[in-house]
N, C-alpha and C positions, 0 to 999 in steps of 0.2 A: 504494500500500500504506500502511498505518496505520503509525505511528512505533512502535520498539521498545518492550517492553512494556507496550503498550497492547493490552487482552482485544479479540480477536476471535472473532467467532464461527465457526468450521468444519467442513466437513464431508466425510469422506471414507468413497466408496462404491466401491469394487475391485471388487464384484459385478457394478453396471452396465456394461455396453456402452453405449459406451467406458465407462472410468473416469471417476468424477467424483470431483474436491478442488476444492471449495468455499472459499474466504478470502472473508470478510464477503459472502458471497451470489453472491460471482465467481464458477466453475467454471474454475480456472487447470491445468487438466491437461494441458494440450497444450503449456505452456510453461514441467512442472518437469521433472527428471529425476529426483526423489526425496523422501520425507519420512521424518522422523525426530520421533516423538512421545516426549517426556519427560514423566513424572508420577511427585509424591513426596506422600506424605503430610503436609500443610500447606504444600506448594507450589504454584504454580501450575504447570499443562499449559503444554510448551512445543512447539509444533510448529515444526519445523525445515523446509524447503521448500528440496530442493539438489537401487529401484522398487516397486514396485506390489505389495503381497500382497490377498488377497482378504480381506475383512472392511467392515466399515462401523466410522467413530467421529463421533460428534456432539461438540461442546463448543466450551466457551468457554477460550481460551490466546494466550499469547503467543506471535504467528508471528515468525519470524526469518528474512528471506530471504538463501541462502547464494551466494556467488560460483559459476560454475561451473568446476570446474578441469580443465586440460587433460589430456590421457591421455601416460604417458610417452613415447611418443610424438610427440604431438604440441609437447609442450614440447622435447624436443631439438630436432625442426626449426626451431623458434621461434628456438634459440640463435645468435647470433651470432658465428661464433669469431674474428672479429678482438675483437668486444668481451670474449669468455669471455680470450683472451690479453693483454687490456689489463689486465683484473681480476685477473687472478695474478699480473703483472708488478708489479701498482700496489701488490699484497696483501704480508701480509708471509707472508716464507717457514716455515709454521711445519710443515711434513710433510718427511722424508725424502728422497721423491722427487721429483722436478715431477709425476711423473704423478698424485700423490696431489694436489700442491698444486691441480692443474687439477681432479681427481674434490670435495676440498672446496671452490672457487670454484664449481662446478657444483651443488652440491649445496647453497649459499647463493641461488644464482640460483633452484632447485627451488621454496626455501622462501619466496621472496619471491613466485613466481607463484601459489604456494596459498592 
């Protein structure tokens, strides 16, 4: 992929079977889960690459490839609770309860996998 904003050309076709997203003449549709188009008056087109409506858009923007995050889900299984208990223990105690203390070390862990 082309380094952060730097214009690429794009193009996306929802109509086609299958879908086509084109980034610089690639056809990367089979390996996003999503795009998000930005456009301001006097700014540049930002397309976002992290589903699918029907439409076509051509142009030239700046692509930004986004991490993909896991589904709640799938991030609690990811946790480790000996380490989520070393991280509240390590943490300072700033909630009322442990049970809060543990829901905000969890919810630090959340924000670091997104």
């Amino acid at each position: 992929m082309d380094t952060p904003g730097q214009q690429v050309p794009f193009r996306i076709d929802l109509n086609a079977t299958p879908p086509v997203v084109e980034i610089g003449g690639v056809d990367v549709a089979d390996r996003i889960g999503g795009v998000t188009v930005e456009m301001g008056y006097g700014q540049p087109t930002t397309l976002t690459v992290s589903g699918h409506r029907p439409g076509l858009l051509e142009g030239m923007g700046s692509v930004v490839v986004e991490g993909e995050h896991p589904s709640p889900p799938e991030f609690l299984v990811g946790v480790d609770p000996d380490e989520l208990e070393r991280a509240v223990m390590a943490g300072p105690m700033e909630c009322e309860t442990m049970a809060a203390n543990y829901l905000a070390v969890l919810l630090d862990m959340a924000k670091e996998w997104s």
